[in-house]
PDB file of N, CA, C and O in Angstrom, chain B, residues numbered from 101:
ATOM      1  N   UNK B 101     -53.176  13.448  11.216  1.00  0.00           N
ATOM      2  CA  UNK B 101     -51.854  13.921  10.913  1.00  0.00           C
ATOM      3  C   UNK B 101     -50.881  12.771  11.154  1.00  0.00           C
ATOM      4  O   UNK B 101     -50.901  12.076  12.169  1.00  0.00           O
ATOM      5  N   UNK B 102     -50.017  12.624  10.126  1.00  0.00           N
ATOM      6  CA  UNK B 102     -48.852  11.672  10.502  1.00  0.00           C
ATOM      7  C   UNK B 102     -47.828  12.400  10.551  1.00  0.00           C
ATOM      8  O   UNK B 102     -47.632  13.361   9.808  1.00  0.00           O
ATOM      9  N   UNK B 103     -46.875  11.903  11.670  1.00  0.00           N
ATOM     10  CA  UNK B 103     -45.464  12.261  12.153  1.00  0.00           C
ATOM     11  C   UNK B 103     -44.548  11.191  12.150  1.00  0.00           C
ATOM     12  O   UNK B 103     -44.639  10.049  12.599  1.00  0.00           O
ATOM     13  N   UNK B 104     -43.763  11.710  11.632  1.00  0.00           N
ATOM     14  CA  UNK B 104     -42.108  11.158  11.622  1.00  0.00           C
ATOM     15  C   UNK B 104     -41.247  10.828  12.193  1.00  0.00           C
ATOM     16  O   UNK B 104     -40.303  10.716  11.412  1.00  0.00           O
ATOM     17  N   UNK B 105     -40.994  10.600  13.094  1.00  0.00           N
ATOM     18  CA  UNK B 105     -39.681  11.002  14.468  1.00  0.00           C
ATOM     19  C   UNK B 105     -38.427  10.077  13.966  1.00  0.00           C
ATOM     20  O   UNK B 105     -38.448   8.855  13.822  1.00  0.00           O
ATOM     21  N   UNK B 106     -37.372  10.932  13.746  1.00  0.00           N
ATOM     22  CA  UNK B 106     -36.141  10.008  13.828  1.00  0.00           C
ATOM     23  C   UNK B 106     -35.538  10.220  15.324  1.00  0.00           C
ATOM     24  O   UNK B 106     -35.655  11.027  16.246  1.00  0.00           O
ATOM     25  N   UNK B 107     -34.793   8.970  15.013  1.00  0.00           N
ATOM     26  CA  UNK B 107     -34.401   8.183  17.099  1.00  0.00           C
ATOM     27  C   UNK B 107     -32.933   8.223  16.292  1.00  0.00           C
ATOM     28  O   UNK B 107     -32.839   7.588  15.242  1.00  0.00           O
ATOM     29  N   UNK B 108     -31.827   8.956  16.786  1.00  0.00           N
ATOM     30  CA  UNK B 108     -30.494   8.472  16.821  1.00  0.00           C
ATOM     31  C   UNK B 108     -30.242   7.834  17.691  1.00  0.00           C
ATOM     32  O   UNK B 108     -30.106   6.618  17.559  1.00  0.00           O
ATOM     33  N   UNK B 109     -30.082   8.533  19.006  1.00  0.00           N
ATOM     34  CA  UNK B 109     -29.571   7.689  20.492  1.00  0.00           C
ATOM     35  C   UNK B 109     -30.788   7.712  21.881  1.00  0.00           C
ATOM     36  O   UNK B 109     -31.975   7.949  22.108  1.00  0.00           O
ATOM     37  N   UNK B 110     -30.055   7.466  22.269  1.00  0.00           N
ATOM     38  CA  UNK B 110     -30.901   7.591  23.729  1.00  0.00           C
ATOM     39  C   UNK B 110     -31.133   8.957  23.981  1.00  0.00           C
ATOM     40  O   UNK B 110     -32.291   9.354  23.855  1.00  0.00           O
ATOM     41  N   UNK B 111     -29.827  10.136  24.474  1.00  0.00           N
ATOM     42  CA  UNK B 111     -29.941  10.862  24.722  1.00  0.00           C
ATOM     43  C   UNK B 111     -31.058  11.464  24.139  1.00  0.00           C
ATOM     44  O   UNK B 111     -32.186  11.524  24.629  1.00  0.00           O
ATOM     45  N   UNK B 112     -30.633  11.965  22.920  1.00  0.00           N
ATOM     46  CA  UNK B 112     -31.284  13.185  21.563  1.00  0.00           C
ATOM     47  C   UNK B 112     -32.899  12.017  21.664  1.00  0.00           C
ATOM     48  O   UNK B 112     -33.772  12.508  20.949  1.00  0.00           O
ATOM     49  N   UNK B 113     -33.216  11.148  22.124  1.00  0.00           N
ATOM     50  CA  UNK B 113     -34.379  10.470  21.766  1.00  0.00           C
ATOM     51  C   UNK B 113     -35.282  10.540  23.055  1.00  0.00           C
ATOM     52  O   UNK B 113     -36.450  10.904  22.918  1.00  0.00           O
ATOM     53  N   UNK B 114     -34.830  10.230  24.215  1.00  0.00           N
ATOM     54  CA  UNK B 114     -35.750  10.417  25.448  1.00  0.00           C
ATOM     55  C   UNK B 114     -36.010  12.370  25.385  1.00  0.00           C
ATOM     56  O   UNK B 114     -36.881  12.831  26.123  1.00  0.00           O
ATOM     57  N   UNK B 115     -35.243  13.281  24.529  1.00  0.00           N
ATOM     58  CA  UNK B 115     -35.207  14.410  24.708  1.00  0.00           C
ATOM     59  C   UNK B 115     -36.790  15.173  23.872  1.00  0.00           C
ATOM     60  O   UNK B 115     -37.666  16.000  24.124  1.00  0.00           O
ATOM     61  N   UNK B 116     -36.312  14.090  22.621  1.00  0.00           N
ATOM     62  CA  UNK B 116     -37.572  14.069  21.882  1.00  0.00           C
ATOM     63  C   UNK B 116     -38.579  13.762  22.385  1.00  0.00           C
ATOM     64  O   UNK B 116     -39.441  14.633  22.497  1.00  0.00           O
ATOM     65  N   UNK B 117     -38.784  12.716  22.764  1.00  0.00           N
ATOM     66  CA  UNK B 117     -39.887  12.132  23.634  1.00  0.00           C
ATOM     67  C   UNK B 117     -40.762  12.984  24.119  1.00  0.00           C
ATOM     68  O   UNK B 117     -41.903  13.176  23.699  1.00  0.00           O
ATOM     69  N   UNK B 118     -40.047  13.677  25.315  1.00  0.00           N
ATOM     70  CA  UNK B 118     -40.032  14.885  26.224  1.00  0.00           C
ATOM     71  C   UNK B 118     -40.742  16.003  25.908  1.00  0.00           C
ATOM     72  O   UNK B 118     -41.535  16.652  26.589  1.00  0.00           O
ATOM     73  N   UNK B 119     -40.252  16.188  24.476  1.00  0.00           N
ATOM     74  CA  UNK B 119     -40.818  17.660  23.620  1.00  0.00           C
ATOM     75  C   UNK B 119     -42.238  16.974  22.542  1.00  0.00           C
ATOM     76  O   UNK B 119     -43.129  17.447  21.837  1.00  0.00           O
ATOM     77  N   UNK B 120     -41.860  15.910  22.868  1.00  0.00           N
ATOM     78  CA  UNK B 120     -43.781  15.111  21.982  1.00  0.00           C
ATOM     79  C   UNK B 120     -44.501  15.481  22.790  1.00  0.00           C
ATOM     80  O   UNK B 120     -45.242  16.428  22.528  1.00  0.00           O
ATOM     81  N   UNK B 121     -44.535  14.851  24.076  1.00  0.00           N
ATOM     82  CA  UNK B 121     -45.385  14.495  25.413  1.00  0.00           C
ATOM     83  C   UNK B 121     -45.827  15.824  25.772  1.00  0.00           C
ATOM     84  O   UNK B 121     -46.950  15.959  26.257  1.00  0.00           O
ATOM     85  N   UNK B 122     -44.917  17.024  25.552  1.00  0.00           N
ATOM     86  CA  UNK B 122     -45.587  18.005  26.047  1.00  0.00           C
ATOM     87  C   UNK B 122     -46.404  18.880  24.931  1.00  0.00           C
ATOM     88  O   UNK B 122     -46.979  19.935  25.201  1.00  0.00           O
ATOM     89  N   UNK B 123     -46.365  18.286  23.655  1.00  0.00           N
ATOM     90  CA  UNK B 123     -46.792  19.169  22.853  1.00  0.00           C
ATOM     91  C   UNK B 123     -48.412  18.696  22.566  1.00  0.00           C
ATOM     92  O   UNK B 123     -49.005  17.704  22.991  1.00  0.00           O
ATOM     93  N   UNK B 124     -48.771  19.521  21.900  1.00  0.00           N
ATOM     94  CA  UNK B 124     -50.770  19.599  21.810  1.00  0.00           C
ATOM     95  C   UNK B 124     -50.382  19.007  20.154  1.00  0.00           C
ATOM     96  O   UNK B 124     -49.594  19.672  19.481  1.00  0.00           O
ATOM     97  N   UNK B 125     -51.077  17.560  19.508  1.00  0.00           N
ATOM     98  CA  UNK B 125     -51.254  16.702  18.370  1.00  0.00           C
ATOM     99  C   UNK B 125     -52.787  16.901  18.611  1.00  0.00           C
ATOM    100  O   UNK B 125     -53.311  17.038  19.717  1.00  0.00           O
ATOM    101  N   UNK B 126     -53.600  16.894  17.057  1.00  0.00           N
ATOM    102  CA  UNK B 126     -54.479  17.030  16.122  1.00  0.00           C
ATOM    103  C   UNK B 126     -54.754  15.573  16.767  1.00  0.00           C
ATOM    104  O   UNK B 126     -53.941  14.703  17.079  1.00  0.00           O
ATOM    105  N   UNK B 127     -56.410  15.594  16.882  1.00  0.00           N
ATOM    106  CA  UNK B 127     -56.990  14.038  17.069  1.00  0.00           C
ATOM    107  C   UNK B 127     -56.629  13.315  16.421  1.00  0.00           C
ATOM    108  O   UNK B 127     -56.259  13.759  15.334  1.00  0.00           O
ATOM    109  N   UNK B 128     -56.495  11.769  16.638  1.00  0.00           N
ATOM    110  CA  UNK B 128     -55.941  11.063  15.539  1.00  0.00           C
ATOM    111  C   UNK B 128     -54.492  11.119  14.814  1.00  0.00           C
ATOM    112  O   UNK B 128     -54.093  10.557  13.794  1.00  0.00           O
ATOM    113  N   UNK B 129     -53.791  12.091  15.805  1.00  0.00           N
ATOM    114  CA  UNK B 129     -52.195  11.838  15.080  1.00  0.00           C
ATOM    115  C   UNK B 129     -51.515  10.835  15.619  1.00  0.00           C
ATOM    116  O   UNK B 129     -51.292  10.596  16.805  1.00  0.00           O
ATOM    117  N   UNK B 130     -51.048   9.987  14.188  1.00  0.00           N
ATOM    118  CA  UNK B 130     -50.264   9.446  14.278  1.00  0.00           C
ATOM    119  C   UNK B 130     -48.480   9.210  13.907  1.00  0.00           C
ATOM    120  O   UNK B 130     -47.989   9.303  12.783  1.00  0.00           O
ATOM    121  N   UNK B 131     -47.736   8.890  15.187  1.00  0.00           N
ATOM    122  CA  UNK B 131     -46.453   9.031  15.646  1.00  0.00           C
ATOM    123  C   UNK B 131     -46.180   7.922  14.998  1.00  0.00           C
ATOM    124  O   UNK B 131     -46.989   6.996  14.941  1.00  0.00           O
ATOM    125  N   UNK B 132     -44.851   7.886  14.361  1.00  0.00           N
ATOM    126  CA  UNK B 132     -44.066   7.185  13.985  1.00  0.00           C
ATOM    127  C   UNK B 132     -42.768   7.070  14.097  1.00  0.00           C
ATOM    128  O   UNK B 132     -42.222   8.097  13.693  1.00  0.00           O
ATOM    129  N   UNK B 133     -41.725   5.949  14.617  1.00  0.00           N
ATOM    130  CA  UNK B 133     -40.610   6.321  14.776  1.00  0.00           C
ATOM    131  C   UNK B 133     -39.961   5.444  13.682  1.00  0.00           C
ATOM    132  O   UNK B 133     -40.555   4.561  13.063  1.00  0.00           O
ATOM    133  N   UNK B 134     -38.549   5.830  13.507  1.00  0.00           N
ATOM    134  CA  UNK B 134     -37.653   5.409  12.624  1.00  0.00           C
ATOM    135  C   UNK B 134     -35.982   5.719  13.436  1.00  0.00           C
ATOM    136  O   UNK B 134     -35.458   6.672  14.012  1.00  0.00           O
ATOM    137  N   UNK B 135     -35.569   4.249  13.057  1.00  0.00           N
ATOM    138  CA  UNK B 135     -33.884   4.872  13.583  1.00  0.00           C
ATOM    139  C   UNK B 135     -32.767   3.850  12.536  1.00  0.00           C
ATOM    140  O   UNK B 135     -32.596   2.637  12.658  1.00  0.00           O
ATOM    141  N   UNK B 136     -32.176   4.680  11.617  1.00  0.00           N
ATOM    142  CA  UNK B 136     -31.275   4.089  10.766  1.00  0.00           C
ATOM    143  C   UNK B 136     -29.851   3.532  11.159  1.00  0.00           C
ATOM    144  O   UNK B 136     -28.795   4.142  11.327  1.00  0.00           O
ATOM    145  N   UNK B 137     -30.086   2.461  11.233  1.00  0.00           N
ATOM    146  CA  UNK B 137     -28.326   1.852  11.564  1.00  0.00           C
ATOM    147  C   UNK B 137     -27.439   1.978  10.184  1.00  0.00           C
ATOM    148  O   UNK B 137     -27.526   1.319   9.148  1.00  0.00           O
ATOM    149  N   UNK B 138     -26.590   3.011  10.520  1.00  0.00           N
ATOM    150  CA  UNK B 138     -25.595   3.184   9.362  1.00  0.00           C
ATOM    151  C   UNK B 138     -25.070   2.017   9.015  1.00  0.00           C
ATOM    152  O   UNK B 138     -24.995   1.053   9.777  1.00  0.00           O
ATOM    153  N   UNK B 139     -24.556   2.044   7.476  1.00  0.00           N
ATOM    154  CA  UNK B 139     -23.665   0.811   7.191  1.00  0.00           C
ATOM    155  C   UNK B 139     -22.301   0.386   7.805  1.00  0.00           C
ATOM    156  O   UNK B 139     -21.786   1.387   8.303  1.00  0.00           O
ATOM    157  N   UNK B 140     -21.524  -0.705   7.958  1.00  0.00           N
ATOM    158  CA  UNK B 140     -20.045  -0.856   8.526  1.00  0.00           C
ATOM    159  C   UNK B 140     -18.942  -0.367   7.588  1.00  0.00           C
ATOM    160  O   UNK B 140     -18.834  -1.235   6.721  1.00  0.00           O
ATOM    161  N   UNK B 141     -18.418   0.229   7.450  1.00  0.00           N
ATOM    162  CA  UNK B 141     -17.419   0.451   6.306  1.00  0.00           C
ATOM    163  C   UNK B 141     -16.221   0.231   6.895  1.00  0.00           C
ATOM    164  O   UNK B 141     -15.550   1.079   7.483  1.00  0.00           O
ATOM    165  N   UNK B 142     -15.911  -1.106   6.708  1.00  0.00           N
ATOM    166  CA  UNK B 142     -14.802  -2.036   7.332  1.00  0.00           C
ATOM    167  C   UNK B 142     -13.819  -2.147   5.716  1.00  0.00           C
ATOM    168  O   UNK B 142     -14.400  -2.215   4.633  1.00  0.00           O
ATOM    169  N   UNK B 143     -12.781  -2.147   5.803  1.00  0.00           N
ATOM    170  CA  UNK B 143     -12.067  -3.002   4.904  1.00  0.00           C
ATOM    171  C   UNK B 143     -11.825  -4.528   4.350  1.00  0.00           C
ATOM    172  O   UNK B 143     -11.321  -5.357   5.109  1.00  0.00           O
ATOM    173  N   UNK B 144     -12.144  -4.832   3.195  1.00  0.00           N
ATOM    174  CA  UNK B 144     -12.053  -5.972   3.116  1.00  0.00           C
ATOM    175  C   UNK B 144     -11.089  -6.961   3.881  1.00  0.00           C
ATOM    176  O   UNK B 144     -11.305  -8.108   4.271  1.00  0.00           O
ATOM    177  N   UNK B 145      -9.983  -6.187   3.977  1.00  0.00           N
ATOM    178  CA  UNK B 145      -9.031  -6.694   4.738  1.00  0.00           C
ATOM    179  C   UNK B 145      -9.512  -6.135   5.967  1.00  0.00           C
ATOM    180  O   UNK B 145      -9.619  -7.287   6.389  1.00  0.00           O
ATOM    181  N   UNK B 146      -9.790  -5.643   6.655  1.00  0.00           N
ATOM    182  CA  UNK B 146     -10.041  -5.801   8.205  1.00  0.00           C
ATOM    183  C   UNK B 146      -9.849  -6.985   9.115  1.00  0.00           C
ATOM    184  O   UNK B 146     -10.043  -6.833  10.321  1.00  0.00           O
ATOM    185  N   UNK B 147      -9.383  -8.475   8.496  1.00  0.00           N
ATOM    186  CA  UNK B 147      -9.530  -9.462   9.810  1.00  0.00           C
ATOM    187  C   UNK B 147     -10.689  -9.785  10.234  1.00  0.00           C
ATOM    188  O   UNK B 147     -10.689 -10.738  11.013  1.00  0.00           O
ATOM    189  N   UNK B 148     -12.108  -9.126   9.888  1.00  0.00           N
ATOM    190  CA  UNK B 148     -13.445  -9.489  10.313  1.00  0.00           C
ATOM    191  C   UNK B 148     -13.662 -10.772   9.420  1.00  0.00           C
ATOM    192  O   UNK B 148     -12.967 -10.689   8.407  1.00  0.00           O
ATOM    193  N   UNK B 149     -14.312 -11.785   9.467  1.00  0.00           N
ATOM    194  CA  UNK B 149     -14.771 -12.439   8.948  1.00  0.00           C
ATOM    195  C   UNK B 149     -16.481 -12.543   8.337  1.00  0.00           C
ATOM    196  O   UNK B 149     -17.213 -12.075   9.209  1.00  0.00           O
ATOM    197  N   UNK B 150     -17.011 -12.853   7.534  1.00  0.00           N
ATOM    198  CA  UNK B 150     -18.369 -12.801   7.356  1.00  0.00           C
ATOM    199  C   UNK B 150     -19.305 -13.202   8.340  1.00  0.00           C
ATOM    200  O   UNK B 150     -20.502 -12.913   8.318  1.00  0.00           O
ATOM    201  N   UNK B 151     -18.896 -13.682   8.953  1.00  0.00           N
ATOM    202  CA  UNK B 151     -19.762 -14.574  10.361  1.00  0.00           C
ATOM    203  C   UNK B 151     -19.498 -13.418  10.942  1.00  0.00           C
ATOM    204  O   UNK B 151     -20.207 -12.547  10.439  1.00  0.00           O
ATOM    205  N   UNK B 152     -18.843 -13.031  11.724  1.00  0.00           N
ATOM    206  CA  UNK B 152     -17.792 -11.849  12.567  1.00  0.00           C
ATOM    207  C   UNK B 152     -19.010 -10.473  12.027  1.00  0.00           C
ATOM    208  O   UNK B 152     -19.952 -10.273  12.794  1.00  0.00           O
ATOM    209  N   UNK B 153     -18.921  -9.655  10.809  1.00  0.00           N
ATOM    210  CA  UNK B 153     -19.704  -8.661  10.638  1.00  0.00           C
ATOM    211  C   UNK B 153     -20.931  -9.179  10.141  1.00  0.00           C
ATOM    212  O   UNK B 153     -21.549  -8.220   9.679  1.00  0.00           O
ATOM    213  N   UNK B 154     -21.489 -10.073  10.029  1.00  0.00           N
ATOM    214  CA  UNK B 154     -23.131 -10.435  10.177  1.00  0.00           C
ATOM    215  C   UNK B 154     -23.733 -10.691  11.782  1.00  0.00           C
ATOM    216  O   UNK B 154     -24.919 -10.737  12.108  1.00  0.00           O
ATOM    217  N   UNK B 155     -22.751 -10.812  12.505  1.00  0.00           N
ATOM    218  CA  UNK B 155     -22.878 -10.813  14.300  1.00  0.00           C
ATOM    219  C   UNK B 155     -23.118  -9.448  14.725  1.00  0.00           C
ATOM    220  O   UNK B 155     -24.029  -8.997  15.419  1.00  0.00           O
ATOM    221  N   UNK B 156     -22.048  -8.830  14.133  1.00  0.00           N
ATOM    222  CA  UNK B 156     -22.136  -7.454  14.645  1.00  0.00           C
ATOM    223  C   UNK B 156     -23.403  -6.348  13.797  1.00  0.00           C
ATOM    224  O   UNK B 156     -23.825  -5.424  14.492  1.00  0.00           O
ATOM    225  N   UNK B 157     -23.934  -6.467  12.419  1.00  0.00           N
ATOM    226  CA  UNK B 157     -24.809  -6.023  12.100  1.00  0.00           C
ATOM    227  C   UNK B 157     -25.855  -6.381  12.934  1.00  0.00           C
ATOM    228  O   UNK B 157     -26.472  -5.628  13.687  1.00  0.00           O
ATOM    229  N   UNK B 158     -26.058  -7.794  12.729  1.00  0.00           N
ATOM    230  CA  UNK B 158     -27.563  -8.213  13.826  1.00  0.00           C
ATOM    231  C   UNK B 158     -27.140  -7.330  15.040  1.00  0.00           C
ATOM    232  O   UNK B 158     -27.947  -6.429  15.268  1.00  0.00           O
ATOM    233  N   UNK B 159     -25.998  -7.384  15.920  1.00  0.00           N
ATOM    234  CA  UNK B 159     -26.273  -6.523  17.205  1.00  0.00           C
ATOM    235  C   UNK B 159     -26.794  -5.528  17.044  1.00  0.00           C
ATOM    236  O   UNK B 159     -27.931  -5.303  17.459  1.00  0.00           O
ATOM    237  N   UNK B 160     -25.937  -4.525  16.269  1.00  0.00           N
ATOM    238  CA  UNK B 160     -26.542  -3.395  15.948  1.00  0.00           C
ATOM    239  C   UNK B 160     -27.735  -2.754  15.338  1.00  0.00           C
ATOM    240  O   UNK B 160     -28.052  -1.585  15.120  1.00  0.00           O
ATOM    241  N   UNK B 161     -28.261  -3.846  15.148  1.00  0.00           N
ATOM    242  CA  UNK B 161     -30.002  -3.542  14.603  1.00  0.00           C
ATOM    243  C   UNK B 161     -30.806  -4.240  15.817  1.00  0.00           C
ATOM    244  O   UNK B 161     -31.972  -3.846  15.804  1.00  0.00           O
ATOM    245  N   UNK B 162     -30.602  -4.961  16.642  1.00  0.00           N
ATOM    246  CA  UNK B 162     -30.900  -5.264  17.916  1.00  0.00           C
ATOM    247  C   UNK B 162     -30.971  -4.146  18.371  1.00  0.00           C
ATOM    248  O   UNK B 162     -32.042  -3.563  18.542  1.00  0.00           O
ATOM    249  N   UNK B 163     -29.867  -3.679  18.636  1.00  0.00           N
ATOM    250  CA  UNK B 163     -29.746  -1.989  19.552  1.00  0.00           C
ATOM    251  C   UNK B 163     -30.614  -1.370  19.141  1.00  0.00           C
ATOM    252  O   UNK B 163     -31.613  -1.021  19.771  1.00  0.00           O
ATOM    253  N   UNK B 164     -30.314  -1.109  17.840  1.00  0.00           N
ATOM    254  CA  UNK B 164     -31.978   0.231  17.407  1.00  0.00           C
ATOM    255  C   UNK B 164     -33.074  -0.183  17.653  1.00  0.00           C
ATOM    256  O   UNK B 164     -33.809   0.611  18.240  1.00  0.00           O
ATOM    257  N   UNK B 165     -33.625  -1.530  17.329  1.00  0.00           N
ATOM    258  CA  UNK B 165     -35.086  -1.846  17.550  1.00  0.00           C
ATOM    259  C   UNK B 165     -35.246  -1.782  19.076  1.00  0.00           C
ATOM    260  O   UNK B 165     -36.431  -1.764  19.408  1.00  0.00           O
ATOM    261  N   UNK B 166     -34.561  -1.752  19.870  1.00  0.00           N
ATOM    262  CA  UNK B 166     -34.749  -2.173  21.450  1.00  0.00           C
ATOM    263  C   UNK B 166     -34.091  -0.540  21.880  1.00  0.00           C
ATOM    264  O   UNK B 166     -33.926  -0.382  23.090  1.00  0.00           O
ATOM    265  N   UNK B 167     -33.786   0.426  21.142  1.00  0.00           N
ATOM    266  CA  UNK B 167     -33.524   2.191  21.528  1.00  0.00           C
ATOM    267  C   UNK B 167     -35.205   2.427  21.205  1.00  0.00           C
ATOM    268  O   UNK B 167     -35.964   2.986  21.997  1.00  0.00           O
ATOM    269  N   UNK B 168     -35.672   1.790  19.661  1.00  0.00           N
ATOM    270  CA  UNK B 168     -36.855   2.269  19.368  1.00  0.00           C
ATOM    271  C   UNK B 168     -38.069   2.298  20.675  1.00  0.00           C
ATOM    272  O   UNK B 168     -38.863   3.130  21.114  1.00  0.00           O
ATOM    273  N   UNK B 169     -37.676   0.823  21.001  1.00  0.00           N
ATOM    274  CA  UNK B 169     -39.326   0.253  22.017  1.00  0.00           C
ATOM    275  C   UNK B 169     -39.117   0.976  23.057  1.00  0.00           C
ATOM    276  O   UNK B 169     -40.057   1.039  23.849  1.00  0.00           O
ATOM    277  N   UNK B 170     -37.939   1.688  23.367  1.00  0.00           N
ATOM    278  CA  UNK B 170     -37.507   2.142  24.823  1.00  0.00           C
ATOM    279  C   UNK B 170     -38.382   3.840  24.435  1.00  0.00           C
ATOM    280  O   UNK B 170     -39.257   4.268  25.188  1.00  0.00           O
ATOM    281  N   UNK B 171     -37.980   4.527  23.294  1.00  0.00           N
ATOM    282  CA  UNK B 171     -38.890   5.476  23.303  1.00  0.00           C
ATOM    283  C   UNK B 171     -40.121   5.381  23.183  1.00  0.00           C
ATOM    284  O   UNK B 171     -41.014   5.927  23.830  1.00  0.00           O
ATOM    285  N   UNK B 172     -40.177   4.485  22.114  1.00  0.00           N
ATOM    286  CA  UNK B 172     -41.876   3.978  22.160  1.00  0.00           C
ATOM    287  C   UNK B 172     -42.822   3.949  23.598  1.00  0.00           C
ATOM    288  O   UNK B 172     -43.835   4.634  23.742  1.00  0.00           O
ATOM    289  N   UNK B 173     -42.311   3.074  24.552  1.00  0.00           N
ATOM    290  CA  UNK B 173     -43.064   2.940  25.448  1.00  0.00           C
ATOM    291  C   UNK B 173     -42.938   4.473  26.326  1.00  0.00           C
ATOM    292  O   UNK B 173     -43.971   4.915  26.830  1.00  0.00           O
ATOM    293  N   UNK B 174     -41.670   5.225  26.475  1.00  0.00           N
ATOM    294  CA  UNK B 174     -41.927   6.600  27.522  1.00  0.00           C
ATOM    295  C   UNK B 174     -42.635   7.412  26.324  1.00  0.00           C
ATOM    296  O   UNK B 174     -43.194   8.419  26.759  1.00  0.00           O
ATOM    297  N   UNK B 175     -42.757   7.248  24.965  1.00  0.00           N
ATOM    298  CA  UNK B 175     -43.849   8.427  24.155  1.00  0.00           C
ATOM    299  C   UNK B 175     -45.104   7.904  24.759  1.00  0.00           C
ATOM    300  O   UNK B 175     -45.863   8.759  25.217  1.00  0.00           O
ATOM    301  N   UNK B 176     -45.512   6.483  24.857  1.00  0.00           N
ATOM    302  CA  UNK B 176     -46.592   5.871  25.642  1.00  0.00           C
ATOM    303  C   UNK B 176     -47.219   6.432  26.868  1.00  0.00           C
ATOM    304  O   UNK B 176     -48.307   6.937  27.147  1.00  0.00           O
ATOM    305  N   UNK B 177     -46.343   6.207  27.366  1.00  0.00           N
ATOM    306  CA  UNK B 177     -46.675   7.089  29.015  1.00  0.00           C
ATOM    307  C   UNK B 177     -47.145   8.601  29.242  1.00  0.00           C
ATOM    308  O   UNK B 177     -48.048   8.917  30.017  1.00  0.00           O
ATOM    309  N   UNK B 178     -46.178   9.766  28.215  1.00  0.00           N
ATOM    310  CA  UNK B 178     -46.686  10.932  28.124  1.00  0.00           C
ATOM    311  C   UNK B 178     -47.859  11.150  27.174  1.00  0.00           C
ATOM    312  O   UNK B 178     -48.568  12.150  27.286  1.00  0.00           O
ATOM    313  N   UNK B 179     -48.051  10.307  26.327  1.00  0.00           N
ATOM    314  CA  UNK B 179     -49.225  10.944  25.722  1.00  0.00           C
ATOM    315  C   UNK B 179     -50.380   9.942  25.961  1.00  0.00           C
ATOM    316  O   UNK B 179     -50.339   8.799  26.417  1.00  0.00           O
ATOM    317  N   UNK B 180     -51.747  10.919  25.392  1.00  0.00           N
ATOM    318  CA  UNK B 180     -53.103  10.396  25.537  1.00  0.00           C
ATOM    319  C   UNK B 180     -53.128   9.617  25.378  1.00  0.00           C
ATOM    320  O   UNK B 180     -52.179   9.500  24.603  1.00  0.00           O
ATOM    321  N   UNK B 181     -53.756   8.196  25.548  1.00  0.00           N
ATOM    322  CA  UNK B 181     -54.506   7.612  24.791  1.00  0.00           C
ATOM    323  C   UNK B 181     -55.405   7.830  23.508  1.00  0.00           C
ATOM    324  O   UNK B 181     -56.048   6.891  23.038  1.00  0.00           O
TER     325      UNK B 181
END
């Protein structure tokens, strides 16, 4: 069986976690996570510069991949091997 999991935040995501770890998965299921960093919808005129919102995209996809590994590893801990 494959599963889906979307990760918004921490909260709603360690919560998930929580409700994986305790639940009974089919041998061989496999967990998958996903967490979408919305787009910036800045104004052209905003004063940001291209350097300026390519800094702040990379952060923000930093954040998700490093929200992801943070559930990743406590889904790790509660479930089987």
């Amino acid at each position: 069986m494959k599963i889906l999991i979307a990760i918004e935040d921490k909260i709603f995501g360690e919560a998930i976690a929580q409700f994986v770890g305790k639940s009974n998965w089919l041998e061989n299921s496999k967990l998958n996570l996903i967490h979408v960093t919305e787009p910036l919808h800045l104004d052209p005129l905003s004063g940001y510069s291209s350097e300026q919102l390519s800094a702040l995209h990379d952060l923000r996809h930093r954040e998700g991949k490093a929200l992801l590994a943070s559930i990743g590893t406590q889904l790790s801990t509660l479930l089987p091997s």
